[in-house]
C-alpha positions as a Markdown table, in Angstrom:
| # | Residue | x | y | z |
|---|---|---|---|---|
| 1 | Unk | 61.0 | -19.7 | -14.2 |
| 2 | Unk | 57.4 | -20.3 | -12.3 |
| 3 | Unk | 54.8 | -17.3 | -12.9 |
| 4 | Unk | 53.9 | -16.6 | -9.3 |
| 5 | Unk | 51.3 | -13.8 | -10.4 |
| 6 | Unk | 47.1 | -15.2 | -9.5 |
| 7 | Unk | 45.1 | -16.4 | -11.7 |
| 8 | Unk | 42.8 | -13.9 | -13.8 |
| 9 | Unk | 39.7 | -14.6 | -12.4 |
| 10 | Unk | 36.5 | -15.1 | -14.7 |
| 11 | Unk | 33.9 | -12.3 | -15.2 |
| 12 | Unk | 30.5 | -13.1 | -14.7 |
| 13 | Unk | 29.9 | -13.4 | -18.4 |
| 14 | Unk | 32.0 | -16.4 | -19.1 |
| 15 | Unk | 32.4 | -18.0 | -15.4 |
| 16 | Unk | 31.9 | -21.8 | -15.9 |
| 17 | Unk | 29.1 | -23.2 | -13.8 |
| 18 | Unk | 29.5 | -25.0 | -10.8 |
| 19 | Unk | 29.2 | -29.0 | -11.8 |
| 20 | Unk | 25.7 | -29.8 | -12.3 |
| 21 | Unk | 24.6 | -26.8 | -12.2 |
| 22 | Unk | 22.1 | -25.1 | -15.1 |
| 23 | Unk | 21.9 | -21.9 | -16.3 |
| 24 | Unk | 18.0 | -21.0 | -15.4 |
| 25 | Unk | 15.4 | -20.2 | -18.4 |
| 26 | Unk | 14.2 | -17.2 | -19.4 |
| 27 | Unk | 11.1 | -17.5 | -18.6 |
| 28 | Unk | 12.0 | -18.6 | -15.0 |
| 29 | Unk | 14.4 | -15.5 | -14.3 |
| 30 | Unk | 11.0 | -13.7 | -15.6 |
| 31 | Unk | 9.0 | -14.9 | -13.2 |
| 32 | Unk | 10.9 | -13.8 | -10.4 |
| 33 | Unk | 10.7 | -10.1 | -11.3 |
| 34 | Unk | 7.8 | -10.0 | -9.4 |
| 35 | Unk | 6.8 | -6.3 | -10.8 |
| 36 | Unk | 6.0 | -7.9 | -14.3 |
| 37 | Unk | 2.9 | -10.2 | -13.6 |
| 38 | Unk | 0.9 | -7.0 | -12.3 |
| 39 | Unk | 2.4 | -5.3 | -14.7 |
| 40 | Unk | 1.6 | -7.6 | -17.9 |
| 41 | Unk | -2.0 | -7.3 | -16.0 |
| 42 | Unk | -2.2 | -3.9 | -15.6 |
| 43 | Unk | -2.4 | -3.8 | -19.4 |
| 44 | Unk | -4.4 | -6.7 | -20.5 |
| 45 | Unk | -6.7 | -5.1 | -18.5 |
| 46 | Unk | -6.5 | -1.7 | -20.1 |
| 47 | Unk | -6.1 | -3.6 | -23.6 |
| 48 | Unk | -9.7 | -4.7 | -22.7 |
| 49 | Unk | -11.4 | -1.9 | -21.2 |
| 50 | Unk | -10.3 | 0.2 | -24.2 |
| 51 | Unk | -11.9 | -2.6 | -26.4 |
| 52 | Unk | -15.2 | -2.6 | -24.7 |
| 53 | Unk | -15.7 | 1.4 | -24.6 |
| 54 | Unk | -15.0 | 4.3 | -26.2 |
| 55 | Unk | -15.0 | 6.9 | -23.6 |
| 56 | Unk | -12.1 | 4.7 | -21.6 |
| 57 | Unk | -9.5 | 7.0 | -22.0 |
| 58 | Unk | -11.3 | 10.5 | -21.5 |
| 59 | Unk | -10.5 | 13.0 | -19.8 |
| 60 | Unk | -12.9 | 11.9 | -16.7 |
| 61 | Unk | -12.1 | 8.4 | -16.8 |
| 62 | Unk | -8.5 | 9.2 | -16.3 |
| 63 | Unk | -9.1 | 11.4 | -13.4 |
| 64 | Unk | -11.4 | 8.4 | -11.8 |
| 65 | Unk | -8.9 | 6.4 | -11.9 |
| 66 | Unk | -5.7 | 8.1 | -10.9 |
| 67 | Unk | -7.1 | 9.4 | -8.1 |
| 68 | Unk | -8.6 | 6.3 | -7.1 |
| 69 | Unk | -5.3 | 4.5 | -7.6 |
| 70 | Unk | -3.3 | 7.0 | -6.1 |
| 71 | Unk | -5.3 | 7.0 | -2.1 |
| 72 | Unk | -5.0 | 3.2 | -2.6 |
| 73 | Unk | -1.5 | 3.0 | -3.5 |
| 74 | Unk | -0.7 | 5.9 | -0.6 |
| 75 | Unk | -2.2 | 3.2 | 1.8 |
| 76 | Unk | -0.7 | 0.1 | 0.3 |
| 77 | Unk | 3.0 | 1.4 | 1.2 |
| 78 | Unk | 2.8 | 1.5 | 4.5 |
| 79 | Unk | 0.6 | -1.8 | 4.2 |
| 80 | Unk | 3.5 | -3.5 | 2.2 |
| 81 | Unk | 5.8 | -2.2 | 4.7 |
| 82 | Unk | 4.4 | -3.4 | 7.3 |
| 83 | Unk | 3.5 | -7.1 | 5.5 |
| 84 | Unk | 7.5 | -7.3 | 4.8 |
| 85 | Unk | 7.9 | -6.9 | 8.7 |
| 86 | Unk | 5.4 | -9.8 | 9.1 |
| 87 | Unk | 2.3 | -7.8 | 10.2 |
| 88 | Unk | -1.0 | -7.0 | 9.0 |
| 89 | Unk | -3.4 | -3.9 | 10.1 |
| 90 | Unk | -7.0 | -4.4 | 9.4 |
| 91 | Unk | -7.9 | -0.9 | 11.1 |
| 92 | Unk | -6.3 | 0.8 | 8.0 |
| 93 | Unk | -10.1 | 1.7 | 6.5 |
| 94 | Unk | -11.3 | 3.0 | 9.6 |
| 95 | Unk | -8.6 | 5.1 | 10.0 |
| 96 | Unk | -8.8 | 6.6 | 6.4 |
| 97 | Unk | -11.9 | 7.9 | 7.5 |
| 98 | Unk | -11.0 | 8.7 | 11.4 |
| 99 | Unk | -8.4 | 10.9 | 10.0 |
| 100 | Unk | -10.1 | 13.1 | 8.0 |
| 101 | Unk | -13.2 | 13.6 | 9.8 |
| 102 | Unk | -10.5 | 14.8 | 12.6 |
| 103 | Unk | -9.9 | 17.5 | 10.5 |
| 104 | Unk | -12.9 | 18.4 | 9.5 |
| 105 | Unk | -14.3 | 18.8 | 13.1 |
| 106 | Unk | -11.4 | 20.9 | 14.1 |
| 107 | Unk | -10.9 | 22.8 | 10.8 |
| 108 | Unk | -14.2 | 23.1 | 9.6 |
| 109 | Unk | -16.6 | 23.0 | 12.1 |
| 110 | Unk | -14.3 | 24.7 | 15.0 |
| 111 | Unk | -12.8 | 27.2 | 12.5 |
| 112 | Unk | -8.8 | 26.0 | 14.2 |
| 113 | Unk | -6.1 | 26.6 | 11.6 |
| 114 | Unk | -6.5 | 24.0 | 8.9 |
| 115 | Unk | -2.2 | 23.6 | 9.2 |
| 116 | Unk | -2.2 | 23.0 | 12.8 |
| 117 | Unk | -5.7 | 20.8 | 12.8 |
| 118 | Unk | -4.0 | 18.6 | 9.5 |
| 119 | Unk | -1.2 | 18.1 | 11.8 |
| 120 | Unk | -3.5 | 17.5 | 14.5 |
| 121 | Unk | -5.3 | 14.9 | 12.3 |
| 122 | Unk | -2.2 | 13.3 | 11.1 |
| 123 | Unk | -1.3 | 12.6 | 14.4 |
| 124 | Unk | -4.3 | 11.5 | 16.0 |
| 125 | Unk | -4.0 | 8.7 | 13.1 |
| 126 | Unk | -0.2 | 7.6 | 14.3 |
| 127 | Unk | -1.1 | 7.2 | 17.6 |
| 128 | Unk | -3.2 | 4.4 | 15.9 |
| 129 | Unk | -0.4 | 2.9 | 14.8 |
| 130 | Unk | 1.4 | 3.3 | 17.9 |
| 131 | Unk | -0.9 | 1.4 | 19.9 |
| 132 | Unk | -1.4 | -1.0 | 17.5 |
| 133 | Unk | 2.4 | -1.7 | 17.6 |
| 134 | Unk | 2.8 | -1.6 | 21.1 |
| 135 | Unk | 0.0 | -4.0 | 22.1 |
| 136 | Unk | 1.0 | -6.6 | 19.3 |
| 137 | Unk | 4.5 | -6.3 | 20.6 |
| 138 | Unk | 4.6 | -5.8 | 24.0 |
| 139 | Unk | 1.7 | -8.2 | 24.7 |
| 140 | Unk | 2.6 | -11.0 | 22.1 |
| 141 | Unk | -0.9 | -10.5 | 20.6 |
| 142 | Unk | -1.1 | -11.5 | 16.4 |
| 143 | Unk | -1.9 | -8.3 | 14.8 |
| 144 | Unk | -4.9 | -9.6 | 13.2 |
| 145 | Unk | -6.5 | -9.6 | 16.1 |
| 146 | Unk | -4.9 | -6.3 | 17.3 |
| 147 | Unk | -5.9 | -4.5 | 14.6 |
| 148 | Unk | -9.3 | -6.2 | 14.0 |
| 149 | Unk | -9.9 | -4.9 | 17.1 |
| 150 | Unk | -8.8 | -1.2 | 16.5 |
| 151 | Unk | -11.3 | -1.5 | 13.8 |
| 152 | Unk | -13.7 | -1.8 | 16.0 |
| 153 | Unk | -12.9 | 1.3 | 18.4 |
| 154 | Unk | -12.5 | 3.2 | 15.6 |
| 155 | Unk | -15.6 | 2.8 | 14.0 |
| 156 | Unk | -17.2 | 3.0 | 16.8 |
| 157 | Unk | -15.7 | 6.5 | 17.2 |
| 158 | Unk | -16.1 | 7.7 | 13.4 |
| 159 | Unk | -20.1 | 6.6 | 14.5 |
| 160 | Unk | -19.6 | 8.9 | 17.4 |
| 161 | Unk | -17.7 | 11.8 | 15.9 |
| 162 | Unk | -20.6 | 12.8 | 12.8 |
| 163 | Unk | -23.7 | 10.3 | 13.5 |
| 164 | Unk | -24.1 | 9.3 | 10.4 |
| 165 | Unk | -23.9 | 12.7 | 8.7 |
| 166 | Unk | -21.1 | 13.6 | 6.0 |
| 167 | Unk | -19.0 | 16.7 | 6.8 |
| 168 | Unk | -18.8 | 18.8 | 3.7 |
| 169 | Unk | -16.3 | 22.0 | 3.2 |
| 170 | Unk | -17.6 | 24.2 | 0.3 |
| 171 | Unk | -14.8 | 27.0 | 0.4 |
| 172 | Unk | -11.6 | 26.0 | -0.8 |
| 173 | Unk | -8.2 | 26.4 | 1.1 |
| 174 | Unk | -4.3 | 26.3 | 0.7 |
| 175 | Unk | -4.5 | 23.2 | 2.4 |
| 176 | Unk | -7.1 | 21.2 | 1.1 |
| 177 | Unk | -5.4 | 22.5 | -2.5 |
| 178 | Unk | -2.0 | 21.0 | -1.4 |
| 179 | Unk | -4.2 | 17.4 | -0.6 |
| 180 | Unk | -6.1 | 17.4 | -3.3 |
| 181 | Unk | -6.4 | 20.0 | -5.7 |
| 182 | Unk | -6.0 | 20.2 | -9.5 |
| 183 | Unk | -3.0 | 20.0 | -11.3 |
| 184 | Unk | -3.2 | 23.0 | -13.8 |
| 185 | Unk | -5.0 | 21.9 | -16.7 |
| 186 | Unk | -4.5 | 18.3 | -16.5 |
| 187 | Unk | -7.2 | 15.6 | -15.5 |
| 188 | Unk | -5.0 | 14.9 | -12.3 |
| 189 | Unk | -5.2 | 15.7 | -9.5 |
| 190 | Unk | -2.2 | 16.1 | -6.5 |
| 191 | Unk | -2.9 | 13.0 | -4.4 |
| 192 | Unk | -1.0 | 11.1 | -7.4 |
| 193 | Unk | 2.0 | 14.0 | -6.9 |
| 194 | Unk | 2.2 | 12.2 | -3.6 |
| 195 | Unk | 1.8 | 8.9 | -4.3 |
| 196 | Unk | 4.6 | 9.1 | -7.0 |
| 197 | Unk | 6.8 | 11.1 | -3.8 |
| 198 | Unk | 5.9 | 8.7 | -1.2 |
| 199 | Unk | 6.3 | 5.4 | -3.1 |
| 200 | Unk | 9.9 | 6.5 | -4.5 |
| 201 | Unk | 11.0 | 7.4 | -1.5 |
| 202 | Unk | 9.9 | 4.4 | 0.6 |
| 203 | Unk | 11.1 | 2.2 | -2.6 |
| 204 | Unk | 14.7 | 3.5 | -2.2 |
| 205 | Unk | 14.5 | 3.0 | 1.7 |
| 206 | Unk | 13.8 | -0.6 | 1.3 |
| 207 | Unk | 16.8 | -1.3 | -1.2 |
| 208 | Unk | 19.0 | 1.2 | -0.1 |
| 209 | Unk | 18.8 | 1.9 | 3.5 |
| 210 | Unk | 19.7 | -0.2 | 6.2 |
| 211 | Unk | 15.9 | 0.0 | 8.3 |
| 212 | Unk | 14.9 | -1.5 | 4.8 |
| 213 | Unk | 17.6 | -4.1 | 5.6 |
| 214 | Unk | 16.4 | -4.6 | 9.0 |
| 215 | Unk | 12.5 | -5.2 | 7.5 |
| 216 | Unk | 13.1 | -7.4 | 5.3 |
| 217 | Unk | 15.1 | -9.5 | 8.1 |
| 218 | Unk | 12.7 | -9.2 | 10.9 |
| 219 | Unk | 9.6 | -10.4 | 8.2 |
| 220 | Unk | 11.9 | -13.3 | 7.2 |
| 221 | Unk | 13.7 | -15.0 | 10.2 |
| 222 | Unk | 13.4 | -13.1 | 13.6 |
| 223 | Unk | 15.3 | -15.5 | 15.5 |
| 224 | Unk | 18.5 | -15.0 | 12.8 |
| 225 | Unk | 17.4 | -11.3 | 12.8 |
| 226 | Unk | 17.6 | -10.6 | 16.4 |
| 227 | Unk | 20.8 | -12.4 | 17.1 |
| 228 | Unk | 22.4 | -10.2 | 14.4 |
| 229 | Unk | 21.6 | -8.0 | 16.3 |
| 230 | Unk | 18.4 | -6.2 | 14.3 |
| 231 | Unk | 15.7 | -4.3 | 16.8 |
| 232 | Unk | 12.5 | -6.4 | 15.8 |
| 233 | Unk | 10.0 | -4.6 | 17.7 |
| 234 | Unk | 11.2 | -1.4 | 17.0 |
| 235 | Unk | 11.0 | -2.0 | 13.2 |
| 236 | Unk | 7.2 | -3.1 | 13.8 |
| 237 | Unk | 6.4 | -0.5 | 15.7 |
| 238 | Unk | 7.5 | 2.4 | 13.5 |
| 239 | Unk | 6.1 | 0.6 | 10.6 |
| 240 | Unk | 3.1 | -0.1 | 12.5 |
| 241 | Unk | 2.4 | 4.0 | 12.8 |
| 242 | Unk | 4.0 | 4.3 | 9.2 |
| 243 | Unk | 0.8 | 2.4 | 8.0 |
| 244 | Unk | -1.6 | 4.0 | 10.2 |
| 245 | Unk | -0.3 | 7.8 | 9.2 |
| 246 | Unk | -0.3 | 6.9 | 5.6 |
| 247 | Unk | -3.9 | 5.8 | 5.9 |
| 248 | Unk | -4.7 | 8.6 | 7.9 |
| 249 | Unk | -2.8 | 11.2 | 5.1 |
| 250 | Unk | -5.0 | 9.5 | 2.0 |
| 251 | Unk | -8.3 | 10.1 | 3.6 |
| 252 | Unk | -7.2 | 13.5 | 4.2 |
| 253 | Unk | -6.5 | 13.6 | 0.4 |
| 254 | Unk | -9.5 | 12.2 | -0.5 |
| 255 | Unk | -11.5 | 14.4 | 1.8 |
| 256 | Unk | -9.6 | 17.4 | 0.1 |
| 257 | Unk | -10.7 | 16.4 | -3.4 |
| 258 | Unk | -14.6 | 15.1 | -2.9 |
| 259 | Unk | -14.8 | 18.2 | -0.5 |
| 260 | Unk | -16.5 | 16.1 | 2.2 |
| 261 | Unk | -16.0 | 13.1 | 4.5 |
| 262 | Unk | -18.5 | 10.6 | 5.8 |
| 263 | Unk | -18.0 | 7.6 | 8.3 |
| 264 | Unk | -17.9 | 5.1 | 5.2 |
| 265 | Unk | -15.1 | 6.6 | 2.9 |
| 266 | Unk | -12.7 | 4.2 | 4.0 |
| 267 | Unk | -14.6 | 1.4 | 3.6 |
| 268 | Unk | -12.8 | -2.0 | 2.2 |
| 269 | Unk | -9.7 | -0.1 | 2.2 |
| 270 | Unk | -8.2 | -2.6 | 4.0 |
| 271 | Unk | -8.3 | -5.2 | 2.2 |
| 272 | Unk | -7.7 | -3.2 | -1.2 |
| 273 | Unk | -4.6 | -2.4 | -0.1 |
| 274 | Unk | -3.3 | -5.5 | 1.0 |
| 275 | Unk | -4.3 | -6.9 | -2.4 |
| 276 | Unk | -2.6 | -4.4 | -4.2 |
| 277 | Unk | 0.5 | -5.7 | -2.5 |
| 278 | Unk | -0.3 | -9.4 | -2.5 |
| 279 | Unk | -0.8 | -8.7 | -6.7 |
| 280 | Unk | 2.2 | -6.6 | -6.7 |
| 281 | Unk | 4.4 | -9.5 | -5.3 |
| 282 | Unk | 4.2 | -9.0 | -1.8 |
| 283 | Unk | 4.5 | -12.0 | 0.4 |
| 284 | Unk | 1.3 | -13.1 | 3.3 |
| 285 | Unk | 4.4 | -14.4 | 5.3 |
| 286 | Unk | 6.7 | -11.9 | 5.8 |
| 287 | Unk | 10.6 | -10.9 | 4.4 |
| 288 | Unk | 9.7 | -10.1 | 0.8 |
| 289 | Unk | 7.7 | -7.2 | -1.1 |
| 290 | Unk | 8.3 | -4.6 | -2.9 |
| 291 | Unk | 6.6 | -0.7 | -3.3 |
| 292 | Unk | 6.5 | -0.5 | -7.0 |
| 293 | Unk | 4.7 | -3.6 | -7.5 |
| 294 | Unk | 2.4 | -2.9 | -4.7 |
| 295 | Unk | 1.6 | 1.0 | -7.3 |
| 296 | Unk | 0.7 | -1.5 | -10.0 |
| 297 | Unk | -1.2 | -4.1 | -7.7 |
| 298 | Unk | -3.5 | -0.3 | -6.6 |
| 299 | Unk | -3.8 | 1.2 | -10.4 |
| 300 | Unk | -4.7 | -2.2 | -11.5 |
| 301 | Unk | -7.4 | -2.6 | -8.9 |
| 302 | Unk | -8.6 | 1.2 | -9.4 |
| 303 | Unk | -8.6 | 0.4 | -13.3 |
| 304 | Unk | -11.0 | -2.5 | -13.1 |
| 305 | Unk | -13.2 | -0.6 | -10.4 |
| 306 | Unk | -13.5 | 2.0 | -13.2 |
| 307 | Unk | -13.6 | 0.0 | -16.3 |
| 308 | Unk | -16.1 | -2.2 | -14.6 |
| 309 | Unk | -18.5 | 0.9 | -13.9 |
| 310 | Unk | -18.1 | 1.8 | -17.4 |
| 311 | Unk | -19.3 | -1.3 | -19.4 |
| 312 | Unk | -22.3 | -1.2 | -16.7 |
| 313 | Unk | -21.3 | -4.0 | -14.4 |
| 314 | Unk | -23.1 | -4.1 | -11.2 |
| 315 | Unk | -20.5 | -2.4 | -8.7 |
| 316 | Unk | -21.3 | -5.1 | -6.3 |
| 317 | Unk | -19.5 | -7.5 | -8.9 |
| 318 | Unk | -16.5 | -5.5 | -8.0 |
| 319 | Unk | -15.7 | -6.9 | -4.4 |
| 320 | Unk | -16.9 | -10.6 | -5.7 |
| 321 | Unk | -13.8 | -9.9 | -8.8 |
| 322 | Unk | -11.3 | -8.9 | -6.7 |
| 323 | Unk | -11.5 | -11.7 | -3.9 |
| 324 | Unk | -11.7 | -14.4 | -6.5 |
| 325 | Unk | -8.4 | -12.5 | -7.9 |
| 326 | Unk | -6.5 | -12.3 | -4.5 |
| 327 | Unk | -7.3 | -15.9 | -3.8 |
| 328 | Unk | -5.6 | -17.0 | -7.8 |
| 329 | Unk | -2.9 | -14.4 | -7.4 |
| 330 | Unk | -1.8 | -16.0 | -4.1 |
| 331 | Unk | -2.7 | -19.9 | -5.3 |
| 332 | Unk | 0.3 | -18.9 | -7.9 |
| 333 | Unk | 2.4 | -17.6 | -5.9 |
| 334 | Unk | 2.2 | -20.5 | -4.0 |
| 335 | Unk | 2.6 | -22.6 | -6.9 |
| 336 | Unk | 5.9 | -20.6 | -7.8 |
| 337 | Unk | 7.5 | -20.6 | -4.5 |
| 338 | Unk | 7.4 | -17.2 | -3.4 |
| 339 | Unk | 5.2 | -17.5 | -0.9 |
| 340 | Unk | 5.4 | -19.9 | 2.4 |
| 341 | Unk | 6.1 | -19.7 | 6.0 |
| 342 | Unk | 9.8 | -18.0 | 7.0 |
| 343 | Unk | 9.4 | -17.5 | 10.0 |
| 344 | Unk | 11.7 | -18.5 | 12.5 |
């Protein structure tokens, strides 16, 4: 009698390989967690800041840098979003300051409700994003140039808005406590609260939810992606006002716990964040990224801004440090294939 019944079919475990096919080394499957090179970082360079001073791990130190890391992380997640859609915003540092001077105007210095001027604020600072969305989409313009430009008008504006001057609130408020108040008797403060809310939210969007689907398409192949039927500009645009209001809701936390905001506070922001998520794995191309490594890329920047402070380096150094980094990080990238042209 002939056994009709199929085949068991091999688990995973002990499937044979297809012929000629290798099993790939450890050490290549490593490599394309892309998480663990900032990560291994991240701790090489505490490892060594914790070497070269005593005082690296004090109270004050710690509040430096998480609060540092956390406004730059807030901004790299809508910066990574948007890089995974193929896009860039340059106007992100002028509108960490645009925001929060905003609020100042109308909260502080015209005595409006600091709820409804916040909300006013926050979106004055998505209507950034909107137009930056709608003229790189509608009009076919890159968003480098969009945006560069939107830098521009914005400074321009901040110049306008406070001369020059730095708006300072010295009475505290629920508000401003929410942003950027103490937590209890801890050396942190709530902007990382956030940061740890808005990066695991936005991480399980882009692995679980079909817009993240739909970003990671449209940054990869937009021809493909639009025939499947995927709304390209749409998914720009929204994460094109995404960026801007997450820029715009950092400077508000920063504003909330320095007490004061001046024309400059954003400054380099931009390009922090978009080499937190260049070191945290995110591709210059388009259709690959991730939020978590993008947190590491901005507490591993934040922790040599510190550490360098601490063993008396020049801050200038700082800026010099961190472009020579982006411009290794992305050389081996290249080097490893992660990065190159995908679009369609």
């Amino acid at each position: 009698m002939i056994d009709s019944s199929p085949a068991p079919r091999p688990s995973s475990a002990t499937a044979p390989l297809r012929p000629g096919a290798r099993a790939k080394p450890l050490l290549d499957r490593l490599l394309e967690v892309r998480e663990l090179p900032p990560g291994i970082g991240l701790v090489a360079v505490v490892a060594f800041f914790s070497l070269q001073t005593g005082n690296f791990w004090s109270p004050q130190t710690m509040t430096a840098i998480s609060t540092v890391a956390s406004t730059i992380a807030i901004v790299s997640v809508g910066v990574t979003m948007l890089m995974i859609s193929g896009e860039f915003d340059l106007s992100v540092g002028q509108n960490f300051a645009f925001t929060p001077i905003v609020w100042a105007i109308l909260f502080v210095s015209n005595g409006v409700n600091e709820w409804l001027a916040l909300v006013v604020a926050l979106a004055c600072s998505a209507s950034v994003g909107l137009v930056n969305g709608l003229v790189t989409t509608l009009f076919g313009i890159p968003s480098f140039i969009t945006t560069l430009g939107m830098f521009f008008v914005l400074e321009g504006l901040n110049n306008l808005l406070i001369s020059g001057h730095q708006l300072i609130m010295f009475n505290p408020s629920a508000a401003m406590s929410a942003l950027g108040g103490r937590i209890g008797a801890t050396p942190f403060y709530m902007p990382i609260i956030w940061m740890g809310g808005i990066a695991a939210a936005f991480a399980f969007a882009l692995t679980n939810l079909r817009y993240g689907n739909w970003t990671f398409a449209t940054g990869g192949k937009v021809g493909p992606a639009k025939a499947m039927g995927v709304p390209t500009r749409m998914v720009k645009r929204t994460n094109f006002v995404l960026c801007a209001f997450f820029a715009g809701l950092a400077g508000c936390m920063q504003f909330a716990y320095i007490k004061g905001v001046t024309q400059g506070q954003g400054q380099n922001y931009e390009l922090l964040a978009i080499t937190a998520a260049v070191l945290g794995g995110t591709s210059l191309f388009g259709g690959s990224g991730t939020i978590l490594g993008s947190v590491i890329g901005a507490f591993l920047l934040a922790t040599i801004q510190i550490g360098l402070v601490l063993i008396g380096v020049p801050g200038s150094f700082y800026v010099t440090f961190i472009g020579v980094m982006l411009v290794i990080v992305v050389i081996a990238n290249v080097r490893l294939g992660r990065f190159g042209s995908s679009q369609a």
